[in-house]
SEPA-103124 format. One record per atom (N, C-alpha, C, O): residue in three letters; x, y, z. Coordinates in steps of 0.2 Angstrom, whole numbers. Layout:
<nodes>
> aa; px; py; pz
> ALA; X; Y; Z
...
</nodes>
This chain:
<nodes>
> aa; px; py; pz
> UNK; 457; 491; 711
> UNK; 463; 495; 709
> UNK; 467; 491; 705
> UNK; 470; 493; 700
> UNK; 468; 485; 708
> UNK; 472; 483; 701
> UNK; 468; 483; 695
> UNK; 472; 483; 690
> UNK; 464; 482; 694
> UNK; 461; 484; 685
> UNK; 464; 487; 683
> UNK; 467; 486; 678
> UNK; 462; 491; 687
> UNK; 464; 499; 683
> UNK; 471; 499; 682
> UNK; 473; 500; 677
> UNK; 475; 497; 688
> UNK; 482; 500; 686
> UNK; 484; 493; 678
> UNK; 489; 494; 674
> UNK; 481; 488; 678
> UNK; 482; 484; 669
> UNK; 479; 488; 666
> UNK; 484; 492; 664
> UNK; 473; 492; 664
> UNK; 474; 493; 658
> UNK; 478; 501; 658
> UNK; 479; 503; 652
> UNK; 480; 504; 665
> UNK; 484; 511; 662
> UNK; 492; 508; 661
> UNK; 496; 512; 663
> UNK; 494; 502; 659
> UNK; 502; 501; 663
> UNK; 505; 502; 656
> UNK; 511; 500; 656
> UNK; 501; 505; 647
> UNK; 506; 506; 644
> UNK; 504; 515; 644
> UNK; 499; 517; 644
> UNK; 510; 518; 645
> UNK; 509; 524; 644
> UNK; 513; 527; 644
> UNK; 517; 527; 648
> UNK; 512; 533; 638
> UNK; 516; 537; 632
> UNK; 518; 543; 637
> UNK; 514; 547; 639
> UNK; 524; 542; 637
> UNK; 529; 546; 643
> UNK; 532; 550; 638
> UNK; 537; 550; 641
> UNK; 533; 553; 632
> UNK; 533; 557; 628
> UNK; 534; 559; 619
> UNK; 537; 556; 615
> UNK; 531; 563; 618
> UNK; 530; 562; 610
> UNK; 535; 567; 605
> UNK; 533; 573; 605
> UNK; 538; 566; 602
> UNK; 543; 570; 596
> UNK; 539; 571; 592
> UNK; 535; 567; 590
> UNK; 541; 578; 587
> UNK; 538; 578; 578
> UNK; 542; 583; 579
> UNK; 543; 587; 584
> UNK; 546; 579; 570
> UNK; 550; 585; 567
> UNK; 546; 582; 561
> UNK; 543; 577; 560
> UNK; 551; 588; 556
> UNK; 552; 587; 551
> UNK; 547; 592; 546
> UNK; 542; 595; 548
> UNK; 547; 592; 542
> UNK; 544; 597; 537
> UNK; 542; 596; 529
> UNK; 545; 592; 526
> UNK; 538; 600; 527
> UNK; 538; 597; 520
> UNK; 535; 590; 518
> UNK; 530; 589; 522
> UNK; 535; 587; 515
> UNK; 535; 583; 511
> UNK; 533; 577; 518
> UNK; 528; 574; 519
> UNK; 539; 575; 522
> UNK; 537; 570; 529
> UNK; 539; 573; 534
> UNK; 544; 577; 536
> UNK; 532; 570; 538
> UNK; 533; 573; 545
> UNK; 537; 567; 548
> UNK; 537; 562; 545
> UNK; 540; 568; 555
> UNK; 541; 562; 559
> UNK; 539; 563; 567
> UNK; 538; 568; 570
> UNK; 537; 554; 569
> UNK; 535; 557; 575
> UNK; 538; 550; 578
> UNK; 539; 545; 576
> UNK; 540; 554; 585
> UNK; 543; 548; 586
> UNK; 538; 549; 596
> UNK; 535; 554; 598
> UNK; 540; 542; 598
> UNK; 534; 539; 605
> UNK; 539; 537; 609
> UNK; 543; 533; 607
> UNK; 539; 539; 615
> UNK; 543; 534; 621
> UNK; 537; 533; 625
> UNK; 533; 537; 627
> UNK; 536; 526; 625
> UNK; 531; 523; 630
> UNK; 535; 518; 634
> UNK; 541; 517; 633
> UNK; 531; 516; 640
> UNK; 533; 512; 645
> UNK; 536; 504; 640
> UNK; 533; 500; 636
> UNK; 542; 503; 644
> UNK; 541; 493; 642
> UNK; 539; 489; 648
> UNK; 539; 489; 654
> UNK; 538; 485; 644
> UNK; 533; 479; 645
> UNK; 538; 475; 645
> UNK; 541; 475; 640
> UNK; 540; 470; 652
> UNK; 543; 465; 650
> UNK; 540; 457; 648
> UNK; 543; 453; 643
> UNK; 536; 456; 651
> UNK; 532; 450; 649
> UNK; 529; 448; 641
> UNK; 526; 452; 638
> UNK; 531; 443; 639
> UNK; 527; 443; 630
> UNK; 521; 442; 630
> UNK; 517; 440; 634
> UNK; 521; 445; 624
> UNK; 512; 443; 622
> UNK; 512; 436; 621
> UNK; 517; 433; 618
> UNK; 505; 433; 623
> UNK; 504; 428; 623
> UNK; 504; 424; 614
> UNK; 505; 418; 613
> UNK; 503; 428; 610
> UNK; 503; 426; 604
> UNK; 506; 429; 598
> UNK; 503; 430; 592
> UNK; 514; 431; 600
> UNK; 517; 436; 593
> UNK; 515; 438; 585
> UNK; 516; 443; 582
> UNK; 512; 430; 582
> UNK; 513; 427; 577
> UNK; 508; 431; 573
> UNK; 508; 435; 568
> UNK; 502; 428; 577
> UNK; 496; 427; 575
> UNK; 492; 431; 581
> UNK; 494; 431; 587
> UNK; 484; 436; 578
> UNK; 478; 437; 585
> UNK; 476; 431; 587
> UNK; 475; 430; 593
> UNK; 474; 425; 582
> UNK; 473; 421; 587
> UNK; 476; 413; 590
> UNK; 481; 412; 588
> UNK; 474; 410; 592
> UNK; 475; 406; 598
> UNK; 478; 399; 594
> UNK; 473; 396; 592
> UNK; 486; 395; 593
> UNK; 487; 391; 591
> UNK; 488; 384; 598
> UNK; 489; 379; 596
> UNK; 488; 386; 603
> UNK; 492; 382; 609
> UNK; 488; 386; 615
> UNK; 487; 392; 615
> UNK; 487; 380; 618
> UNK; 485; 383; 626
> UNK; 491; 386; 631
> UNK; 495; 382; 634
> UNK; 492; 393; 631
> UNK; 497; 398; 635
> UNK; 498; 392; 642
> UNK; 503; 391; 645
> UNK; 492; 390; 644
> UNK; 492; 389; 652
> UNK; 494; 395; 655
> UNK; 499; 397; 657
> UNK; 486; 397; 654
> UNK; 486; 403; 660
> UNK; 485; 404; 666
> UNK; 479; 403; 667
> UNK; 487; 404; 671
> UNK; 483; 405; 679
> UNK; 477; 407; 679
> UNK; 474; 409; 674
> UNK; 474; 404; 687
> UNK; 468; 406; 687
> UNK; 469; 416; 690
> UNK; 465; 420; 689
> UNK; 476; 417; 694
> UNK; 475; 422; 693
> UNK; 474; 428; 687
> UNK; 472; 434; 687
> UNK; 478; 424; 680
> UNK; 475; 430; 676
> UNK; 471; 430; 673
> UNK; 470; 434; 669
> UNK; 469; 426; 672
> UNK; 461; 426; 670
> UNK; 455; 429; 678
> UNK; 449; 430; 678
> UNK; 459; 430; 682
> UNK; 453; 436; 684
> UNK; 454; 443; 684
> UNK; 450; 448; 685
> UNK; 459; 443; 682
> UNK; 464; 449; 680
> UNK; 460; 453; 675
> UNK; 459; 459; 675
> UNK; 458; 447; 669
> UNK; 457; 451; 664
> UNK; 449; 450; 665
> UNK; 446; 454; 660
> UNK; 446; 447; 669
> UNK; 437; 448; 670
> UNK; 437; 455; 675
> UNK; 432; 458; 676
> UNK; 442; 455; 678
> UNK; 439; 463; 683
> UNK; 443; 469; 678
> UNK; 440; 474; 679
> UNK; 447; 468; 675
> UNK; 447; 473; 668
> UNK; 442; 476; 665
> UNK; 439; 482; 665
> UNK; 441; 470; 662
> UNK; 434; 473; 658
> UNK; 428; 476; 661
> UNK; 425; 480; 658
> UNK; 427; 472; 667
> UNK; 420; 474; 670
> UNK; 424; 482; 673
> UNK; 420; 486; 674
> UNK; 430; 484; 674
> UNK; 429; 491; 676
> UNK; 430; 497; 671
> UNK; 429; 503; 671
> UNK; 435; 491; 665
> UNK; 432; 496; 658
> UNK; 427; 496; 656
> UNK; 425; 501; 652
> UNK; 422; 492; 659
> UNK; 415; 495; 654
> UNK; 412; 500; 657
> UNK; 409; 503; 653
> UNK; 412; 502; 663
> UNK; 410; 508; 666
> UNK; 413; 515; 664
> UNK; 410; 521; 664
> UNK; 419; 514; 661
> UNK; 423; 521; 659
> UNK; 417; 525; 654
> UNK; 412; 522; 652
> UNK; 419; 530; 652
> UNK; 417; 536; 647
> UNK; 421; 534; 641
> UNK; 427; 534; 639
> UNK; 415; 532; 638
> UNK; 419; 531; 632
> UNK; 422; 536; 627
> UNK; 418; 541; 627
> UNK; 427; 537; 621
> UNK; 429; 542; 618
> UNK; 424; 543; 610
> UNK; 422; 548; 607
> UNK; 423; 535; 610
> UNK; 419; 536; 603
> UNK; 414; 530; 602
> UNK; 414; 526; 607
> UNK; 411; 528; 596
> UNK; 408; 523; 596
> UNK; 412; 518; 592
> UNK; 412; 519; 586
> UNK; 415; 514; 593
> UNK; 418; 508; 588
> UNK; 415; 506; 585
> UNK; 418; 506; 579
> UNK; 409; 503; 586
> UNK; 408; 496; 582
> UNK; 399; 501; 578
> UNK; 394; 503; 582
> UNK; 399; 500; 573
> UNK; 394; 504; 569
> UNK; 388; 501; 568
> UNK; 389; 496; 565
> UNK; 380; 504; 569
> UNK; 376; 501; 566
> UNK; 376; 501; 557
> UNK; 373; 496; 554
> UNK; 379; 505; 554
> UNK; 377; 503; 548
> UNK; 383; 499; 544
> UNK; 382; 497; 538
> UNK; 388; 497; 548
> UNK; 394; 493; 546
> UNK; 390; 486; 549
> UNK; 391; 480; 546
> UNK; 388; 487; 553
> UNK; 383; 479; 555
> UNK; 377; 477; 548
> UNK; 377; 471; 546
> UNK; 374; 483; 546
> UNK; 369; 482; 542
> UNK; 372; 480; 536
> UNK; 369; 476; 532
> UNK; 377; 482; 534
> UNK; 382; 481; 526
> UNK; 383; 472; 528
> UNK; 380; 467; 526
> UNK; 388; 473; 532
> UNK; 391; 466; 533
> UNK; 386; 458; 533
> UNK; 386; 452; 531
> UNK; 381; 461; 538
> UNK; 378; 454; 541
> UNK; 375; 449; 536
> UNK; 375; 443; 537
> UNK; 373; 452; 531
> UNK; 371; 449; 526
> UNK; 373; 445; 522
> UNK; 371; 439; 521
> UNK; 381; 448; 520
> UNK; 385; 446; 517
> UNK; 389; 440; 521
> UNK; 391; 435; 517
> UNK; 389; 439; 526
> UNK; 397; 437; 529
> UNK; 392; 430; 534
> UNK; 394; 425; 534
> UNK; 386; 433; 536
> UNK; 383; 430; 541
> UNK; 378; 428; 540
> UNK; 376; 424; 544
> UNK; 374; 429; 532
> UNK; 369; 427; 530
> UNK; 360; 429; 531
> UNK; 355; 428; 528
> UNK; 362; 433; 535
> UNK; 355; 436; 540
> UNK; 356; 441; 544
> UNK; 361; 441; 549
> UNK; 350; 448; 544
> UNK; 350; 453; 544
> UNK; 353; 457; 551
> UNK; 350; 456; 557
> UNK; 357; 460; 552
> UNK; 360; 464; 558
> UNK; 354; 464; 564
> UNK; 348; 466; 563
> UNK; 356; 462; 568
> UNK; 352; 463; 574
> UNK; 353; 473; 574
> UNK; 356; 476; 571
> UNK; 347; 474; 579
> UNK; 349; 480; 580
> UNK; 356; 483; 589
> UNK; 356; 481; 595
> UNK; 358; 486; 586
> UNK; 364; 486; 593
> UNK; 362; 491; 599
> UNK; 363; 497; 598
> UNK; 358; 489; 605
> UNK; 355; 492; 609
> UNK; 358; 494; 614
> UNK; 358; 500; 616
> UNK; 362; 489; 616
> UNK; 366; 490; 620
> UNK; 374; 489; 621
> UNK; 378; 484; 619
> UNK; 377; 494; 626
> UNK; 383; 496; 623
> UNK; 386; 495; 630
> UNK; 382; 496; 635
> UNK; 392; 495; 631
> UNK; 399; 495; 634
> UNK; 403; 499; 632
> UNK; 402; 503; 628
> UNK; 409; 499; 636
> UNK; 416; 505; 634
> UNK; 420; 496; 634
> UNK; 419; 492; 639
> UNK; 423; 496; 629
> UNK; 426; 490; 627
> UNK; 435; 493; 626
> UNK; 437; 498; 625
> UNK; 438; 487; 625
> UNK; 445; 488; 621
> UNK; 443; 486; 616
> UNK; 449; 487; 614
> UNK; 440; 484; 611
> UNK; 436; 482; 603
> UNK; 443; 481; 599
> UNK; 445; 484; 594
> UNK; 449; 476; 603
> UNK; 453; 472; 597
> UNK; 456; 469; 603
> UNK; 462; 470; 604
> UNK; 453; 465; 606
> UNK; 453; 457; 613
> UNK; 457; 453; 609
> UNK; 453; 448; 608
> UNK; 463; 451; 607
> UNK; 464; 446; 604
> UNK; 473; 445; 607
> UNK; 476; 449; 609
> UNK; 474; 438; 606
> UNK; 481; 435; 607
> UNK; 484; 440; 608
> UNK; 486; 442; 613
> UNK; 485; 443; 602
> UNK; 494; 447; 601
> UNK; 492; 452; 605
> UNK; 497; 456; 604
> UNK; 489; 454; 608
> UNK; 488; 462; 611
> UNK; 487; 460; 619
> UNK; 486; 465; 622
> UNK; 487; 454; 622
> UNK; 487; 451; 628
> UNK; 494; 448; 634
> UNK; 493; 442; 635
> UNK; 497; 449; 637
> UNK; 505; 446; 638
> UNK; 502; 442; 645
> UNK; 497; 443; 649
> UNK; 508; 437; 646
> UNK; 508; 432; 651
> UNK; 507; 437; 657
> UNK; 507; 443; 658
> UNK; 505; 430; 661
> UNK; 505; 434; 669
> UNK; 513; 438; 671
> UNK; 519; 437; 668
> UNK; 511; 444; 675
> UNK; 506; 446; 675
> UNK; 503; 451; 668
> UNK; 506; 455; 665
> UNK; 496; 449; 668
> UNK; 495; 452; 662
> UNK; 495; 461; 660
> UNK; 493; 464; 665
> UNK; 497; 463; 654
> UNK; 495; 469; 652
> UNK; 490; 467; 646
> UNK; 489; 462; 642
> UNK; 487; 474; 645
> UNK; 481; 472; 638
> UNK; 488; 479; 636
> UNK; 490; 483; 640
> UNK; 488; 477; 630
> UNK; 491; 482; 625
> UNK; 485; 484; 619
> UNK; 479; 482; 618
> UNK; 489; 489; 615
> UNK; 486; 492; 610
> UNK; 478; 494; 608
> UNK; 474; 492; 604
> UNK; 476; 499; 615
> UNK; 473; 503; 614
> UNK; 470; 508; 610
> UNK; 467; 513; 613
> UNK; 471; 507; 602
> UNK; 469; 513; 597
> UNK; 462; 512; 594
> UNK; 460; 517; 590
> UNK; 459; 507; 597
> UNK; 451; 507; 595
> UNK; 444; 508; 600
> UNK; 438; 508; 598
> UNK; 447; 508; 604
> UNK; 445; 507; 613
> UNK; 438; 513; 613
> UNK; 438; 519; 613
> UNK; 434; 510; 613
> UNK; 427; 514; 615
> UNK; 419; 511; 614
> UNK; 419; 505; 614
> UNK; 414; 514; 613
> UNK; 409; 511; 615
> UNK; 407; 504; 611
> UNK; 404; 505; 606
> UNK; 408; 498; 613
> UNK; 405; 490; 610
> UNK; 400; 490; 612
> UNK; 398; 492; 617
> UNK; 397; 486; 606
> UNK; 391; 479; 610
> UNK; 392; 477; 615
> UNK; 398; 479; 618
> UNK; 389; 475; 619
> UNK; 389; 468; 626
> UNK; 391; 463; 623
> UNK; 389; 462; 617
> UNK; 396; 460; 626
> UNK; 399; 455; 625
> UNK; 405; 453; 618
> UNK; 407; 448; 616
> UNK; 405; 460; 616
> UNK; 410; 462; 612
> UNK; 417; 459; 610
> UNK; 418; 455; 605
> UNK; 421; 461; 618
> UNK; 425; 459; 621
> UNK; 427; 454; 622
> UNK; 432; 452; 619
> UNK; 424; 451; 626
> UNK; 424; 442; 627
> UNK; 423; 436; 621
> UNK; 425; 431; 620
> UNK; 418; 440; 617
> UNK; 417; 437; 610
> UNK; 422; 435; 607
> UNK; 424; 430; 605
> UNK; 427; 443; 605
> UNK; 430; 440; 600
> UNK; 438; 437; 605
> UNK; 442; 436; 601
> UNK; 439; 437; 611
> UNK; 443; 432; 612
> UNK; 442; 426; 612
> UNK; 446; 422; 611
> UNK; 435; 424; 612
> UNK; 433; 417; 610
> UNK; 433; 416; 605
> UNK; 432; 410; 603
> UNK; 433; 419; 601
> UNK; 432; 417; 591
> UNK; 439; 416; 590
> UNK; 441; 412; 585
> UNK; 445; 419; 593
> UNK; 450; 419; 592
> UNK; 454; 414; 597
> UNK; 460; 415; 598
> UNK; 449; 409; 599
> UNK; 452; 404; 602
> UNK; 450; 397; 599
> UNK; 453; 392; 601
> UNK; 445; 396; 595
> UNK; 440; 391; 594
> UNK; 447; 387; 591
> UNK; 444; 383; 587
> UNK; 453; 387; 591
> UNK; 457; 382; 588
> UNK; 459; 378; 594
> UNK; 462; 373; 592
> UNK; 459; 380; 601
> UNK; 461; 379; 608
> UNK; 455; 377; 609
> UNK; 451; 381; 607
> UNK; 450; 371; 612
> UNK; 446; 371; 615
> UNK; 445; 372; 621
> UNK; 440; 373; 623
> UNK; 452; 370; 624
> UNK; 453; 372; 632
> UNK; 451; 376; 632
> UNK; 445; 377; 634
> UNK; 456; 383; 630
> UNK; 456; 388; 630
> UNK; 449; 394; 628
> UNK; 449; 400; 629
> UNK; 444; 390; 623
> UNK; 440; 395; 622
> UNK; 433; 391; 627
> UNK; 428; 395; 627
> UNK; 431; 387; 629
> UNK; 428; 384; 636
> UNK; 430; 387; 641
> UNK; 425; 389; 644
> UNK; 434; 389; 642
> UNK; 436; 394; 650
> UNK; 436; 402; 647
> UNK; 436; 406; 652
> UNK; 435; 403; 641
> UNK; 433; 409; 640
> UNK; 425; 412; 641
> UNK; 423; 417; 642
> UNK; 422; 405; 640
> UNK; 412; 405; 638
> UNK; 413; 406; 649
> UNK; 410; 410; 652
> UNK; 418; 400; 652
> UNK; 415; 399; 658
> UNK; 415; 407; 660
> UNK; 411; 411; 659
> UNK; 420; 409; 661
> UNK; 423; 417; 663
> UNK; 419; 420; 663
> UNK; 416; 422; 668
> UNK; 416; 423; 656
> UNK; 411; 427; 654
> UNK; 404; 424; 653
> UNK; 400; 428; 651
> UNK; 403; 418; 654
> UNK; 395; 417; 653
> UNK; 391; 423; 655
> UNK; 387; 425; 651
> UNK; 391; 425; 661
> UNK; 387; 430; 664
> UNK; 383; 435; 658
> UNK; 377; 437; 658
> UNK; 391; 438; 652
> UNK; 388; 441; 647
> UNK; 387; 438; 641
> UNK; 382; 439; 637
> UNK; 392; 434; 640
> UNK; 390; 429; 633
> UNK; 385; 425; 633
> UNK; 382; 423; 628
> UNK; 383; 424; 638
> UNK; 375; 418; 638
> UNK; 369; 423; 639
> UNK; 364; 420; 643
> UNK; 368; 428; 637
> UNK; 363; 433; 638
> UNK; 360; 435; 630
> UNK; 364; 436; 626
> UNK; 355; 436; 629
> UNK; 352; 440; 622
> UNK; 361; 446; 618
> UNK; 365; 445; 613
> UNK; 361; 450; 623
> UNK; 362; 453; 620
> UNK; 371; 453; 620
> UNK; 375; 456; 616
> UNK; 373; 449; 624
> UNK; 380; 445; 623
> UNK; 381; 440; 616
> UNK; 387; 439; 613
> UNK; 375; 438; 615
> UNK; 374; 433; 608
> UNK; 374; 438; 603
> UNK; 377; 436; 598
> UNK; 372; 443; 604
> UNK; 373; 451; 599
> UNK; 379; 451; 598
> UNK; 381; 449; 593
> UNK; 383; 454; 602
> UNK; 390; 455; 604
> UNK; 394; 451; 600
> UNK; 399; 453; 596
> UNK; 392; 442; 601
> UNK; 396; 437; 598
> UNK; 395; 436; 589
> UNK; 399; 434; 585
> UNK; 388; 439; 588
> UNK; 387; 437; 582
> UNK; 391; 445; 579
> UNK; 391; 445; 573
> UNK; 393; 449; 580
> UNK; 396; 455; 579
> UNK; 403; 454; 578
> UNK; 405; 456; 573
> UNK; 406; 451; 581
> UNK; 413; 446; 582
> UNK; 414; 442; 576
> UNK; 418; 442; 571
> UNK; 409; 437; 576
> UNK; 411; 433; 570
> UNK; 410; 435; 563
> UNK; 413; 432; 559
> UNK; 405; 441; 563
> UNK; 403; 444; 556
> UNK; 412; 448; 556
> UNK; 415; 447; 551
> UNK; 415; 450; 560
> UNK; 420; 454; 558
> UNK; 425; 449; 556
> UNK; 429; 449; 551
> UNK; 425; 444; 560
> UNK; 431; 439; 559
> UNK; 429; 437; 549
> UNK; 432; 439; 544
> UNK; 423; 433; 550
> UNK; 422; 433; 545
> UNK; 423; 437; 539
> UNK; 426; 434; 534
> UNK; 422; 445; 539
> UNK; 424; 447; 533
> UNK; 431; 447; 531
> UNK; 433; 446; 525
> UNK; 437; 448; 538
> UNK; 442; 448; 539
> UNK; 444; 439; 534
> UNK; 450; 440; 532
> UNK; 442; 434; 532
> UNK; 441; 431; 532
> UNK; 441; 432; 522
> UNK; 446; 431; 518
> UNK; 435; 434; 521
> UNK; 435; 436; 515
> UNK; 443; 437; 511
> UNK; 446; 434; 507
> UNK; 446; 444; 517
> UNK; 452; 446; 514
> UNK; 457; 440; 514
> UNK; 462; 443; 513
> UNK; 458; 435; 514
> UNK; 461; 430; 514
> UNK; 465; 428; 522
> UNK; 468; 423; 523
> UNK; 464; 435; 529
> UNK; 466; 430; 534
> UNK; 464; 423; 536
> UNK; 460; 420; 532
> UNK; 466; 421; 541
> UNK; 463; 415; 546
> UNK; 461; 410; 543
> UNK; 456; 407; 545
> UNK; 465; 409; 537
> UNK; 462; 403; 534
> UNK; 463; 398; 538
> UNK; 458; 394; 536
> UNK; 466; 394; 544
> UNK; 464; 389; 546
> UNK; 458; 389; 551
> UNK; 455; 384; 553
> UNK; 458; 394; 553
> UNK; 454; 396; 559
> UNK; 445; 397; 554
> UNK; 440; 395; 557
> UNK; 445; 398; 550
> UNK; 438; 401; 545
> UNK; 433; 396; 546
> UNK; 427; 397; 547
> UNK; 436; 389; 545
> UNK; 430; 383; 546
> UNK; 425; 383; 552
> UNK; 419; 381; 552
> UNK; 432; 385; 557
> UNK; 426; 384; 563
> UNK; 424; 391; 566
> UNK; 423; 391; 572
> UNK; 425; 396; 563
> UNK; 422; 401; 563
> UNK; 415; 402; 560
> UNK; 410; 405; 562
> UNK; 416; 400; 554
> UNK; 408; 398; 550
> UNK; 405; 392; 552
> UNK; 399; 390; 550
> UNK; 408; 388; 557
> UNK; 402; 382; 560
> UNK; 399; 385; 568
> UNK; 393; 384; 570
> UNK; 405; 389; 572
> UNK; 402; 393; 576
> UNK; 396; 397; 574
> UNK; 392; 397; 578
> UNK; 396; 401; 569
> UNK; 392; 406; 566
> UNK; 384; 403; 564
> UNK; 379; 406; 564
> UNK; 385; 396; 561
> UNK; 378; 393; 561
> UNK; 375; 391; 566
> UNK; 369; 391; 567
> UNK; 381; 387; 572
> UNK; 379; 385; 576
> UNK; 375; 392; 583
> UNK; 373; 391; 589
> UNK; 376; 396; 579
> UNK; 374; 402; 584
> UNK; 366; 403; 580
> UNK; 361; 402; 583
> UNK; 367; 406; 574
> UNK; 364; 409; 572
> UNK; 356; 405; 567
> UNK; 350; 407; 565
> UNK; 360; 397; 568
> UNK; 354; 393; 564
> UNK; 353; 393; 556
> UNK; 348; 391; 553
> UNK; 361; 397; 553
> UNK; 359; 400; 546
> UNK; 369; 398; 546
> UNK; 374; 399; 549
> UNK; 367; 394; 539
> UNK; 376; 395; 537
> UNK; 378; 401; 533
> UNK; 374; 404; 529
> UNK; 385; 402; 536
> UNK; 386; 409; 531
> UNK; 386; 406; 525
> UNK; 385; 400; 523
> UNK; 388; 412; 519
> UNK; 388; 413; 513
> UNK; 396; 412; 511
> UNK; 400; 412; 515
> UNK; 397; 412; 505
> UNK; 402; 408; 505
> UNK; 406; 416; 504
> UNK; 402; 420; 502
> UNK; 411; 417; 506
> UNK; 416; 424; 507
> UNK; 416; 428; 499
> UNK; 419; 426; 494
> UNK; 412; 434; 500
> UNK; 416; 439; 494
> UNK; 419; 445; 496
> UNK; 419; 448; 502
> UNK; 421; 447; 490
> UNK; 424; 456; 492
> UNK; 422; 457; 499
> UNK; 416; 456; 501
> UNK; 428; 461; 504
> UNK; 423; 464; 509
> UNK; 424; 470; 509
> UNK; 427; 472; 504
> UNK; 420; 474; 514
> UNK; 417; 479; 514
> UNK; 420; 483; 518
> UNK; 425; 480; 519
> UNK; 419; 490; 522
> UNK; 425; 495; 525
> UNK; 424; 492; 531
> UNK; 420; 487; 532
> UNK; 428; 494; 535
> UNK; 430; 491; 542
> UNK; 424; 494; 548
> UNK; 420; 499; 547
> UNK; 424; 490; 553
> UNK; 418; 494; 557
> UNK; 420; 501; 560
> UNK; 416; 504; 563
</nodes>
């Protein structure tokens, strides 16, 4: 039960629209959060938070009871894997077999200290295996503390065929994200991650492509 009650603890207690013509308005009252997110600046990881071990179990019985929900849509696209992987990754899209109901945007800024909430919910539905865990590790690899206790955490899915799916899915999107000029400090070791997975180095970044 506590899973459940983090990922329902942000929720839209009520919605406004006025307005006419030319602009509409909408206005949201949701729940506050008092705790910060662990990384305001940046999604990813510049400093070890020093997490507890409680909440990093917090966020491992999260996910395993997100994965069982009904998902609303599919996130992450086979033919947005077939465009990108070439370009970004060097080598051809695995095929995506299997799937999860994920939150599909795992990263720093949408994550707050113990006790933890996951925020921003607006992509939430069918992932890869190891989707999730992936790309909070891609957006840790500047922490090594921090992204070693993400592999221990989730080994169970990251150390599996299609967990390595999952991750190569992860670093293709960082990577394109990459192209557009984010994560410039983070990019080196996101394209050494990515051979070091893959056994192919990426290609050197061009133009990207639509989002997944």
């Amino acid at each position: 039960m506590r899973s459940l009650m983090v990922m329902l603890a942000v929720n839209t207690l009520a919605v406004k629209t006025s307005g006419g013509g030319e602009y509409v308005f909408e206005a949201e009252l949701i729940d506050y959060i008092a705790q910060p997110v662990i990384s305001p600046e940046t999604p990813d990881l510049t400093a070890d938070p020093g997490l507890p071990d409680s909440w990093w179990a917090t966020l491992r019985e999260s996910l395993d009871a997100l994965s069982t929900a009904e998902p609303p849509r599919e996130t992450i696209r086979q033919s947005w894997a077939d465009l990108v992987f070439p370009e970004f990754l060097g080598i051809p899209a695995p095929a995506i077999t299997e799937r999860v109901t994920g939150h599909a945007d795992l990263q720093w800024a949408n994550l707050t200290h113990d006790p933890l909430v996951i925020l921003d919910w607006e992509r939430w539905g069918a992932v890869p295996i190891g989707y999730d865990p992936a790309m909070l590790y891609v957006n840790s690899l500047r922490v090594p503390a921090v992204a070693d206790r993400i592999r221990a955490e989730f080994a169970h899915v990251l150390d599996t065929p299609a967990g390595r799916i999952g991750e190569q899915i992860a670093l293709a999107e960082m990577l394109q994200a990459v192209g557009r000029g984010w994560y410039v400090e983070l990019a080196p070791l996101l394209r050494q991650r990515s051979e070091d997975l893959t056994g192919v180095r990426p290609p050197d970044p061009s133009p990207a492509h639509p989002n997944a």
